[in-house]
C-alpha positions as CSV (number, residue, x, y, z in Angstrom):
1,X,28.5,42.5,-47.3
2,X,26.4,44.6,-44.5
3,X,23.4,46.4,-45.0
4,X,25.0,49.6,-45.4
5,X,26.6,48.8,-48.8
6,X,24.5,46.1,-50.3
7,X,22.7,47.2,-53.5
8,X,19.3,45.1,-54.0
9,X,19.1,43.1,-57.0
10,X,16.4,45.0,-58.1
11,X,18.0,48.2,-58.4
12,X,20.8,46.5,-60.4
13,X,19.2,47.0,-64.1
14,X,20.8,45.3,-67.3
15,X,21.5,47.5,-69.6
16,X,21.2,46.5,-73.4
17,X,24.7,46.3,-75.4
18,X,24.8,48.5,-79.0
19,X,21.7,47.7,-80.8
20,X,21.2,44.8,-82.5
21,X,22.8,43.0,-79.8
22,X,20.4,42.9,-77.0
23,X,20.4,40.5,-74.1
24,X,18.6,37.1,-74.9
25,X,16.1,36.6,-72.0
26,X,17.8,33.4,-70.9
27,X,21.1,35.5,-70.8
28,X,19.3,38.0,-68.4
29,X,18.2,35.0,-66.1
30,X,21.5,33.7,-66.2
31,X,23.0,37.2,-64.8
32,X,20.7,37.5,-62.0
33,X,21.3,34.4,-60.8
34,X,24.7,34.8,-60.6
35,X,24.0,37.9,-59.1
36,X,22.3,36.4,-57.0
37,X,24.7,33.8,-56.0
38,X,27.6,36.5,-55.3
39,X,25.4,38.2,-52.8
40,X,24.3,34.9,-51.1
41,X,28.3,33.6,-50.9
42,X,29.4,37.2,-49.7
43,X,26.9,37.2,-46.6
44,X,27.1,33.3,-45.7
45,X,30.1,32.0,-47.2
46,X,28.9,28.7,-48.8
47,X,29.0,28.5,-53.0
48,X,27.8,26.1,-54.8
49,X,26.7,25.1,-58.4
50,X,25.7,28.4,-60.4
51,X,21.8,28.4,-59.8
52,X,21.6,25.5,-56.8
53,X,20.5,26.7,-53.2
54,X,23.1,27.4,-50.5
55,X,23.2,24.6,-48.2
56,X,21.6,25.5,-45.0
57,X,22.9,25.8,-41.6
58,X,21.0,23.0,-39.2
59,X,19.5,24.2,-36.6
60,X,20.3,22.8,-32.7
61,X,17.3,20.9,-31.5
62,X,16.7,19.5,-28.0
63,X,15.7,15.7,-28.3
64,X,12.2,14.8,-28.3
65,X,12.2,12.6,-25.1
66,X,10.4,15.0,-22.8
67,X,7.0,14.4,-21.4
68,X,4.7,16.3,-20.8
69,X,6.1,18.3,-23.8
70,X,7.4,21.9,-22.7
71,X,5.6,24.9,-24.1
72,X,9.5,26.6,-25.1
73,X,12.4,25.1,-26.0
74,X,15.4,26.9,-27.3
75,X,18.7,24.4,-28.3
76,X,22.6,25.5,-28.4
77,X,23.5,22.4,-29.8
78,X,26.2,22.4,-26.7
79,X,26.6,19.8,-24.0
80,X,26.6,19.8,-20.2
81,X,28.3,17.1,-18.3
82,X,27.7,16.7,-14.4
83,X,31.4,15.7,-13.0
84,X,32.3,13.9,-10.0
85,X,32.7,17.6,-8.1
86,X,29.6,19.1,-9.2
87,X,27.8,20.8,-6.8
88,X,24.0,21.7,-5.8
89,X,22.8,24.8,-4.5
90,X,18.8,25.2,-4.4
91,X,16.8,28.0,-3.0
92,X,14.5,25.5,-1.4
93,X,15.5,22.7,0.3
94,X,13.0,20.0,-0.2
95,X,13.9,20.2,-3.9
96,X,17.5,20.1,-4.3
97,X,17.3,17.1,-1.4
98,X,15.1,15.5,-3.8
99,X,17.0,15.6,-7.0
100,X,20.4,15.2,-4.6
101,X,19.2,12.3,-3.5
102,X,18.7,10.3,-7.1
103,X,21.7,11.8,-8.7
104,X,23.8,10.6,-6.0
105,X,22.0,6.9,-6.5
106,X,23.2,6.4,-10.1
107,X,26.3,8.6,-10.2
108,X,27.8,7.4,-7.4
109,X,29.0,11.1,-6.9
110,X,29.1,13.7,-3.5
111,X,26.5,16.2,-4.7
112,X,27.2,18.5,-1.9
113,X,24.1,20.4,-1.4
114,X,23.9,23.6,0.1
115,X,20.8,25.7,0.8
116,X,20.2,29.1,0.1
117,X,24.0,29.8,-1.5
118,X,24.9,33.1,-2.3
119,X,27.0,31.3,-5.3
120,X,25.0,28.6,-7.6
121,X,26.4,25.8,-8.1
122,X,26.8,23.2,-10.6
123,X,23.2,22.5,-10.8
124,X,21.5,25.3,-9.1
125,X,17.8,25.8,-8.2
126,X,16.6,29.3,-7.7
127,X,13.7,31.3,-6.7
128,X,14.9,34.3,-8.5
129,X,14.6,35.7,-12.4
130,X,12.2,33.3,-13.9
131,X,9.9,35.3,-16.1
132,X,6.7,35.7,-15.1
133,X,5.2,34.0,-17.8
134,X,6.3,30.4,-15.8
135,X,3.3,31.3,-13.2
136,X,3.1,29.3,-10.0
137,X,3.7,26.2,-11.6
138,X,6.3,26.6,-14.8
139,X,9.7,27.3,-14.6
140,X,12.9,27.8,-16.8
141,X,15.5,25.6,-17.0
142,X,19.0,27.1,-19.2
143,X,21.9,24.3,-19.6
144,X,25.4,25.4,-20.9
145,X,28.8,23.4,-20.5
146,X,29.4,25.0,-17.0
147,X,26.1,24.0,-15.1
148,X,22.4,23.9,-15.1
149,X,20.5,26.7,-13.5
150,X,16.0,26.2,-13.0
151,X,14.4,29.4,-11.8
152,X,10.8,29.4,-10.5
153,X,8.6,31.8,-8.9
154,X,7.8,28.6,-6.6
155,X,8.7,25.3,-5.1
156,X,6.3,23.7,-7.0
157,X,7.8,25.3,-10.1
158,X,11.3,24.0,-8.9
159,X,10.4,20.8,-8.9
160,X,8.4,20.5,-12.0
161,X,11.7,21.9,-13.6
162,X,13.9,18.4,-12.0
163,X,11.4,16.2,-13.5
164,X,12.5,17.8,-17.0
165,X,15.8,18.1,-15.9
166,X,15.8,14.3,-15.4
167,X,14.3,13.3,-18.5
168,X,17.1,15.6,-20.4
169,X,19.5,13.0,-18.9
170,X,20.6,9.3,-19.7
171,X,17.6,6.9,-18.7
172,X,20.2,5.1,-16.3
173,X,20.2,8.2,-13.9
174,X,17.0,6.9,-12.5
175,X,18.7,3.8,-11.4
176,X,18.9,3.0,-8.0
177,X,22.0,1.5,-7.7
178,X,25.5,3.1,-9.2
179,X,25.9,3.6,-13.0
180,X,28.9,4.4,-15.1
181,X,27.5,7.6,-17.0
182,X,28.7,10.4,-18.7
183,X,25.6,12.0,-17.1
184,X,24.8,14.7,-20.3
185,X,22.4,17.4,-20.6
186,X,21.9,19.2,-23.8
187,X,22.0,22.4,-23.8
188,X,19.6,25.5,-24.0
189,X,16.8,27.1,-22.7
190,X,13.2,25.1,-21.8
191,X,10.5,27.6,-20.7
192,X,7.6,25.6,-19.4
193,X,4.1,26.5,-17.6
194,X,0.8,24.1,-17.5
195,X,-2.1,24.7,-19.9
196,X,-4.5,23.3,-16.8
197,X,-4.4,24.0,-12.6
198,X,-5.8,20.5,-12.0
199,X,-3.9,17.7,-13.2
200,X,-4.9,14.7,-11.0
201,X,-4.7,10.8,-10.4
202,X,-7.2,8.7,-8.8
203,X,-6.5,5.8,-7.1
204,X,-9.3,3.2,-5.3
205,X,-8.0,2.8,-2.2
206,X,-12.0,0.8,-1.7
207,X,-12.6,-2.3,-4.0
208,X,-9.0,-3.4,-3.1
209,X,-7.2,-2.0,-0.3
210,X,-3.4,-0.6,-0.3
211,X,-0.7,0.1,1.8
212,X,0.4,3.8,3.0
213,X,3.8,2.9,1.2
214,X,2.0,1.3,-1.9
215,X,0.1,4.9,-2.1
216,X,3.8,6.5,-1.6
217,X,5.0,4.8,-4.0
218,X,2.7,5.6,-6.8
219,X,2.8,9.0,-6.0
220,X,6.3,8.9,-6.5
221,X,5.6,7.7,-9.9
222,X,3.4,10.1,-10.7
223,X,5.0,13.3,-9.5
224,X,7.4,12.5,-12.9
225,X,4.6,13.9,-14.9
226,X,4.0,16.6,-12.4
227,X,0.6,15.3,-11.6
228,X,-0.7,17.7,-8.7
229,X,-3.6,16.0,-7.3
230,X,-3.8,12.7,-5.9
231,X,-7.6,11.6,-5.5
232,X,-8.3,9.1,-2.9
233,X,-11.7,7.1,-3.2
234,X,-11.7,6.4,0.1
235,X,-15.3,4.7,0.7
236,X,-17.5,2.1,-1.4
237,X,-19.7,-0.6,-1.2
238,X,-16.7,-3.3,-0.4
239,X,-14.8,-0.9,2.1
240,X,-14.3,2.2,4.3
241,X,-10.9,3.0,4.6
242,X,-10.2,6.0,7.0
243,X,-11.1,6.0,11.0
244,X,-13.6,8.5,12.0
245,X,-13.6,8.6,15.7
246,X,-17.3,9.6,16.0
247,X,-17.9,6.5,14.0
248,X,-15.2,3.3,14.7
249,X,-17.1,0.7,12.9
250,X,-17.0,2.3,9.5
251,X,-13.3,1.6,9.8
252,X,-13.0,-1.9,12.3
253,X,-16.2,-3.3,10.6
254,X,-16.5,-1.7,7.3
255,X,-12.9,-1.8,6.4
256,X,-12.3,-5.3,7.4
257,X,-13.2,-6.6,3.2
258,X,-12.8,-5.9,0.0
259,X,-13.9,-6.9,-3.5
260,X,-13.0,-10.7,-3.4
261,X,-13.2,-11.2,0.6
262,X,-9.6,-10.4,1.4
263,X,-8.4,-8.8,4.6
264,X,-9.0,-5.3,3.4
265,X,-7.9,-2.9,5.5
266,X,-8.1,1.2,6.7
267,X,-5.7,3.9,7.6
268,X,-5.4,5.6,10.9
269,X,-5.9,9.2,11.1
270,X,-2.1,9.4,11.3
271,X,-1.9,7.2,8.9
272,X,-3.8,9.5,6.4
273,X,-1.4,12.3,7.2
274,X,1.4,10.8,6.5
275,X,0.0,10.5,2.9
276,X,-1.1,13.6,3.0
277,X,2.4,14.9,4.2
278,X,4.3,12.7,1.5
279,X,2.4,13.7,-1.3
280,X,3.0,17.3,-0.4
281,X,6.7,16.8,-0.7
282,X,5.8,15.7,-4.5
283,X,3.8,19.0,-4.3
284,X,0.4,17.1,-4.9
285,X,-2.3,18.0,-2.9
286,X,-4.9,15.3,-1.6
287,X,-8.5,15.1,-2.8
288,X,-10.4,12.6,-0.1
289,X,-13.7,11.2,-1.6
290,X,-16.3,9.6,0.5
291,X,-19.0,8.3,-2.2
292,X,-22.5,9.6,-1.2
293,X,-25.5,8.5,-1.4
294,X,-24.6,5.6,-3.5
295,X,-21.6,2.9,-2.8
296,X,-22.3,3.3,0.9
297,X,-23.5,-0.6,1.9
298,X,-19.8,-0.4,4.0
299,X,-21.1,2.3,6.0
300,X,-24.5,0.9,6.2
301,X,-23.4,-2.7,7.1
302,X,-21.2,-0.6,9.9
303,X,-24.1,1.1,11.5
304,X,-27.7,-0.2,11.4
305,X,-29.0,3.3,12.5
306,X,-28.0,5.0,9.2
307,X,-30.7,2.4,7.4
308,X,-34.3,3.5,6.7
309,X,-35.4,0.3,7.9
310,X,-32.8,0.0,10.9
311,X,-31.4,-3.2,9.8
312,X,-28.1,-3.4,8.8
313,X,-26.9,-5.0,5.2
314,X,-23.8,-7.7,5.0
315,X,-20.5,-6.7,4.2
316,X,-20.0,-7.0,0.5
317,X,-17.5,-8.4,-1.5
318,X,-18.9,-8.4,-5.4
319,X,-18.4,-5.7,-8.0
320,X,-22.5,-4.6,-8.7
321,X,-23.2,-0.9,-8.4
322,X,-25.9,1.1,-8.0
323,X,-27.3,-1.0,-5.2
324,X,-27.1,0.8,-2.0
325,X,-28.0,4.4,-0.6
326,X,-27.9,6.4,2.6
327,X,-31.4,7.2,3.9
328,X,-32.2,11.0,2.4
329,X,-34.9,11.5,4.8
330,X,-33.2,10.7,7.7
331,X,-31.9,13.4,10.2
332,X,-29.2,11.4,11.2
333,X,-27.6,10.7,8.0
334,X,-26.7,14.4,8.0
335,X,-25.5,14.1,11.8
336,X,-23.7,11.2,10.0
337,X,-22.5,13.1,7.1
338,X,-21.2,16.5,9.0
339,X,-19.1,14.9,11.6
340,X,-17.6,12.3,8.9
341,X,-16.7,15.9,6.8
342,X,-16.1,17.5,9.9
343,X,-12.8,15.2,11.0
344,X,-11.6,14.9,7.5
345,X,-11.7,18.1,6.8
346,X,-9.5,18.4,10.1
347,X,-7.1,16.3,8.6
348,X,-6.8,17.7,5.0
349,X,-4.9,21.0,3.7
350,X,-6.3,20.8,0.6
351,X,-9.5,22.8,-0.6
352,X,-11.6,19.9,-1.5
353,X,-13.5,17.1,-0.3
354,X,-14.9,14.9,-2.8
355,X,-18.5,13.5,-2.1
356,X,-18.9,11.1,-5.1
357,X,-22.8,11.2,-6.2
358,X,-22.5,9.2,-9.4
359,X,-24.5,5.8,-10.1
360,X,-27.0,6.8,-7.3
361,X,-29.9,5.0,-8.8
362,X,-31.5,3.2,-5.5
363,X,-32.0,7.2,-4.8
364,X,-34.9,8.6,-6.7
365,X,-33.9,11.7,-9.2
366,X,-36.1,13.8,-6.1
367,X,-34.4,12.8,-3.0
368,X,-30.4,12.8,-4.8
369,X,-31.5,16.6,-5.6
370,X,-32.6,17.3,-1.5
371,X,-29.5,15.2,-0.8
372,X,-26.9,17.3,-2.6
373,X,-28.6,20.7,-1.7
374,X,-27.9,19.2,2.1
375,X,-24.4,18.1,2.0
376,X,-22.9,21.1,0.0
377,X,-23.4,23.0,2.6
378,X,-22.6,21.0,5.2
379,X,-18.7,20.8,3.1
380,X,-18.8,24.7,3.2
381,X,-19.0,24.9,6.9
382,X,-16.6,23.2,7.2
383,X,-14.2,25.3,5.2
384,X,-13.8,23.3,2.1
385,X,-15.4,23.3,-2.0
386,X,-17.4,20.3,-2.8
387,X,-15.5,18.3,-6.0
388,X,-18.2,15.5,-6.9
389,X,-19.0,13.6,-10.1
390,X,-20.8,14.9,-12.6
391,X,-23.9,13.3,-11.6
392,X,-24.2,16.0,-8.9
393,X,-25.2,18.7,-11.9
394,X,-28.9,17.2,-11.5
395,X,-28.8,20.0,-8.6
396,X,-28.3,23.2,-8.3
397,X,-24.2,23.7,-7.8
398,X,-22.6,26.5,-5.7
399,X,-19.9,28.4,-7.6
400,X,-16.9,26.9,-5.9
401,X,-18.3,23.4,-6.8
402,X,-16.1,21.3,-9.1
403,X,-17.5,18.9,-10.9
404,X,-16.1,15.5,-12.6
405,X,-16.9,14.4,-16.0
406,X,-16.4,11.3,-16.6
407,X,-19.3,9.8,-18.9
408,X,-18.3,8.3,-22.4
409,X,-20.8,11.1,-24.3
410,X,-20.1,13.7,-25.5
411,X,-22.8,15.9,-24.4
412,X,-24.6,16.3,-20.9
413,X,-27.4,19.0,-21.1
414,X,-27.3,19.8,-16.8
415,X,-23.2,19.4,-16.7
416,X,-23.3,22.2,-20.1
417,X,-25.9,24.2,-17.6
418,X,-24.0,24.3,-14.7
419,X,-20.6,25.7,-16.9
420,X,-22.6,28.1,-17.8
421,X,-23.2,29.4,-14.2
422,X,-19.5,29.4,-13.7
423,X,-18.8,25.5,-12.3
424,X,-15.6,24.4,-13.3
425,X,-14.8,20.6,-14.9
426,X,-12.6,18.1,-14.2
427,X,-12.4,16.2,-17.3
428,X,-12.0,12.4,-17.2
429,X,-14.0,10.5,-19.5
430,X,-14.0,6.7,-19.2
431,X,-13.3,5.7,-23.0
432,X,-10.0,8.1,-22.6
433,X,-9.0,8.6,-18.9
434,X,-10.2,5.6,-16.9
435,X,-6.9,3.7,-16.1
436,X,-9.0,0.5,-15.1
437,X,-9.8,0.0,-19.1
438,X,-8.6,-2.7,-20.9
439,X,-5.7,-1.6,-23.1
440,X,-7.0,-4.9,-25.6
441,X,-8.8,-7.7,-25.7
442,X,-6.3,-9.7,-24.6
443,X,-5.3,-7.6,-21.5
444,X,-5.8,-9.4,-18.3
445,X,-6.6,-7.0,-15.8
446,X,-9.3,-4.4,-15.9
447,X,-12.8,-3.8,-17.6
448,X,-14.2,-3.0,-20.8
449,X,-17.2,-1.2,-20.6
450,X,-16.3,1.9,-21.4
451,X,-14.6,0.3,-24.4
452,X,-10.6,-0.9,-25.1
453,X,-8.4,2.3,-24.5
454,X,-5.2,1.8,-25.7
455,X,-2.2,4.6,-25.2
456,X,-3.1,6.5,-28.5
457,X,-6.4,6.3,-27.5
458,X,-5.7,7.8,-24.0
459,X,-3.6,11.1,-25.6
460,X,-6.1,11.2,-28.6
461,X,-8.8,14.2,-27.7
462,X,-8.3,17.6,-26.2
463,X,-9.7,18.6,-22.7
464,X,-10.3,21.9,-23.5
465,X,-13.1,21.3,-26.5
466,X,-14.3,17.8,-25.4
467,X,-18.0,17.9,-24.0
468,X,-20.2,20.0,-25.7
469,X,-20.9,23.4,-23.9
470,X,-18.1,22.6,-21.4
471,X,-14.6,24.2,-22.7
472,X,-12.5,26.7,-22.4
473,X,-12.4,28.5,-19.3
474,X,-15.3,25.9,-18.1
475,X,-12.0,23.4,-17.8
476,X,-10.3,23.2,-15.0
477,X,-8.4,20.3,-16.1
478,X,-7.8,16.4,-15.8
479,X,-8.0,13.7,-14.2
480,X,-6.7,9.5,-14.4
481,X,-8.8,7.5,-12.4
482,X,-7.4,3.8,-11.5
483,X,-10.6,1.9,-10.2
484,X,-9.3,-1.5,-8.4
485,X,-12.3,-4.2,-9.1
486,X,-9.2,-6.4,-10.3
487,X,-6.2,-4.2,-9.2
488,X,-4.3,-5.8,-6.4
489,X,-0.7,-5.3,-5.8
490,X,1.4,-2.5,-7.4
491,X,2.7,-3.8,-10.0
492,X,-1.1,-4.2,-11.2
493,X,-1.4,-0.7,-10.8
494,X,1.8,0.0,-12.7
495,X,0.7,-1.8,-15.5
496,X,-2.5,0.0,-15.7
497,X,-1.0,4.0,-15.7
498,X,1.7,2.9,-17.4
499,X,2.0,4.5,-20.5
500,X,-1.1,6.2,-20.3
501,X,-1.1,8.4,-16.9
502,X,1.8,10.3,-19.1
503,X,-0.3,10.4,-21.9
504,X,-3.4,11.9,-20.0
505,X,-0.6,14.3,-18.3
506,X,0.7,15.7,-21.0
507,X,-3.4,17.2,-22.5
508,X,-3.3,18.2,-18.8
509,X,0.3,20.1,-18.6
510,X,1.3,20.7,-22.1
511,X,0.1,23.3,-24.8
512,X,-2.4,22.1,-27.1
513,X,-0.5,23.3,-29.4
514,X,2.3,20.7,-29.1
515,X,-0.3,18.0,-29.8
516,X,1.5,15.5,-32.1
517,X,0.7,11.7,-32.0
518,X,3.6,11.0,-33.6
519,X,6.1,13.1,-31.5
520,X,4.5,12.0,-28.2
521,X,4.9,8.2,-29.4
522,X,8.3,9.1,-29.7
523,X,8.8,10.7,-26.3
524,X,6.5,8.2,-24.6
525,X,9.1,5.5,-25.7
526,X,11.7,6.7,-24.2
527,X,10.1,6.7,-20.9
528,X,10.9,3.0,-21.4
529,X,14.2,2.5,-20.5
530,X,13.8,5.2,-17.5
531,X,10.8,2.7,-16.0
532,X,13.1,-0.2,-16.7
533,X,15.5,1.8,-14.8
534,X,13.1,1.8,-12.0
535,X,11.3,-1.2,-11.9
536,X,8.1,-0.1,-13.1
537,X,6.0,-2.8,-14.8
538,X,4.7,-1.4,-17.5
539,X,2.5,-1.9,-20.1
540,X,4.7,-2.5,-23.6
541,X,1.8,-1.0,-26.3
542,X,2.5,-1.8,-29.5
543,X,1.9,1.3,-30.4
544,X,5.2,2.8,-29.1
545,X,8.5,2.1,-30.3
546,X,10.6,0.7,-27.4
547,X,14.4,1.7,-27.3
548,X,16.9,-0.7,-26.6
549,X,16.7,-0.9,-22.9
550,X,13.0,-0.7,-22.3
């Protein structure tokens, strides 16, 4: 029945037979219900019992394995199946090289790849006709039963839009050795942007030392949850690990331990840039962090000149804090301090250089205040924003500042101050966001200080409305930081972020509004048999239900 020639049910009345006959009420009710139920069978076709609902029509859904959730997702209900003669065509070719190369890992297929195709191919990845509601960042990825096409205003988008694409398919596709398939992708349309810029991942590179390809790796693993920043804590009591040239000892001398006595170790400057060049294929950019004033005996024990007293401390291999300080009323230590900025900021792209300042307390509340009014703008000269930890806020912050929460309060009266003058936050509070945490009490590695954080615990708050006069527009986003007091090797590492680097990416990335525990645990699982897939040793939370595979 169309529009045109349907009458409403209310301008049908009943009119009364001769009198003394009228309509019982119950007779009435029966007549518009069957009324009712003629017009319902003539526009969708399904009867039923006189009086019983139409049955309804179930709507496609995409399946809830995607993380960090999407803002948009729109099911057919159809299915696409890559063949053996699919083809990639990709507007940019570090991208489609990238998700070439681990298709052709687990299907065994061609995967032709061509670069800048006037045709798209099977998958195709373009640069063209995403909406401009994607931003920078987002993109839009549409799958029907001929192909797969991701548009992006960017790269980066691109390549945010292959991690979905990925997740969309069988876990096994993230094998590195040859799998049977099919190799499925539901279709419909996912339209995806982040809630946050700053979505990072620290790693201490100081209490224990790790290889370049250890760092690679774990980048690799985080660029899955399109993590964009990859914080380095290159300097601490226990080690220094980059060569300054206007300073070799910080590296030969104050490199040569770590927490425990090992070897310990440093990377070269060329060594630095090849992190720095890896990570940008994963389009994360580097934050470098030399801690300041604080967790400086390495550089102390390197040089005896930086002391107040001229004598030089041991190397130390413990796990105290709090201990040690540069000398604030020394000229050199801001000789010291420009030319250690100065050739790092040489070697870094990216806009920040972190200079630590938390758990200063050998440095009186008077001098840490002269000290961060010095070395702020000794960062600006040399073209870069100072990122510190919150402790910085005791002093006055210049606007491109970016500060790091990462207290277990919720309140900090100077940090709420300084949000009010226009610094942004990086939110990482310890008793959510600090990977080092003991998932239990029965977890082996890590600490407990901050309290037990297990996965639920990690996704449970929002970033946005967390410290008190810091949210909103005050948050620039969040961060995971992995401190290495009992981290080693990298499956130590993988057991710490994994489940919860996801978890903390997805209040960084997704929509608050997709917040759901319950879907999340859901999605989070079946991550499992992908990082099974891969090799990744993973925490099993008890928490999450596992698929078969995990």
């Amino acid at each position: 029945m169309s529009d045109s020639t349907a009458t409403p049910i209310s301008a049908s009345p009943i009119t009364p037979h001769a009198p003394g006959r009228a309509v019982s009420r119950r007779l009435r009710s029966r007549i518009r219900r069957a009324l009712l139920a003629a017009v319902v069978v003539a526009a969708t076709g399904f009867g039923g019992v006189l009086g019983s609902p139409a049955p309804a029509i179930a709507a496609a859904t995409f399946p809830n394995v995607v993380v960090p959730a999407p803002a948009s997702e729109v099911a057919t209900g159809t299915t696409f199946t890559l063949a053996s003669s699919a083809t990639v065509t990709s507007d940019d070719a570090n991208v489609g090289g990238y998700l070439a190369a681990i298709l052709r890992k687990s299907t065994g297929y061609a995967l032709p790849l061509t670069v800048g195709a006037t045709t798209p191919g099977t998958i195709a990845l373009s640069l063209s006709g995403a909406p401009s509601s994607v931003g920078t960042e987002g993109y839009q990825l549409v799958s029907s039963p001929t192909g797969v096409v991701i548009r992006a205003t960017q790269a980066t988008g691109l390549f945010h839009g292959v991690q979905t694409l990925l997740q969309l398919m069988p876990a096994s596709v993230m094998s590195s050795a040859v799998k049977p398939g099919p190799w499925t992708v539901p279709g419909g349309t996912i339209t995806d942007w982040p809630r946050f810029g700053y979505r990072g991942a620290m790693l201490d590179v100081a209490r224990h030392f790790f290889s370049v390809a250890q760092v690679e790796h774990y980048i690799d693993e985080m660029a899955l949850y399109k993590v964009n920043y990859l914080h380095l804590h290159l300097s601490d009591d226990q080690g220094w690990r980059i060569v300054i040239n206007s300073w070799p000892n910080l590296a030969t001398h104050g490199g040569s331990t770590e927490v425990g006595g090992g070897a310990g170790g440093y990377y070269t400057q060329a060594d630095y840039q090849a992190i720095i060049a890896y990570a940008s294929s994963r389009y994360i950019t580097v934050v470098p962090e030399i801690d300041m004033p604080g967790h400086t005996n390495a550089a102390l024990s390197s040089y005896a000149s930086l002391n107040c007293n001229g004598v030089a401390p041991g190397l130390y291999t413990g796990t105290d804090v709090g201990f040690s300080s540069l000398c604030v009323s020394l000229a050199l230590t801001y000789t010291f301090i420009d030319q250690v900025v100065g050739e790092l900021a040489a070697l870094t792209p990216g806009p920040y250089i972190h200079i630590g300042g938390d758990e200063a307390s050998s440095t009186s509340a008077s001098d840490y205040q002269t000290f961060i009014n010095k070395v702020q703008p000794i960062v600006a000269a040399h073209g870069k924003a100072v990122m510190g930890w919150h402790n910085i806020a005791a002093a006055p912050l210049a606007s491109s500042t970016l500060a790091q929460f990462w207290d277990t309060n919720k309140s900090n009266s100077a940090l709420a101050a300084a949000a009010a003058n226009g610094t942004k936050v990086v939110m990482s509070p310890a008793n959510h966001a600090y990977l080092d945490m003991k998932y239990t009490r029965k977890t082996k590695l890590g600490q407990n200080w901050a309290g037990y954080v297990e996965v639920n615990t990690a996704y449970g708050w929002d970033p946005g409305n967390y410290v008190s006069g810091v949210t909103g527009s005050s948050v620039a986003g969040v961060e995971a930081p992995l401190w290495t007091e009992t981290i080693v090797t990298s499956a130590d590492i993988d057991q710490m972020a994994f489940p919860r680097l996801p978890a903390l990416m997805e209040l960084g990335w997704s929509q608050y509004s997709t917040h759901n525990t319950t879907s999340f645990d859901q999605r989070l699982g079946a991550q499992g048999p992908r990082w099974a897939a891969m090799g990744v040793n993973y925490y099993k939370s008890t928490q999450i239900t596992w698929p078969s595979g995990s």
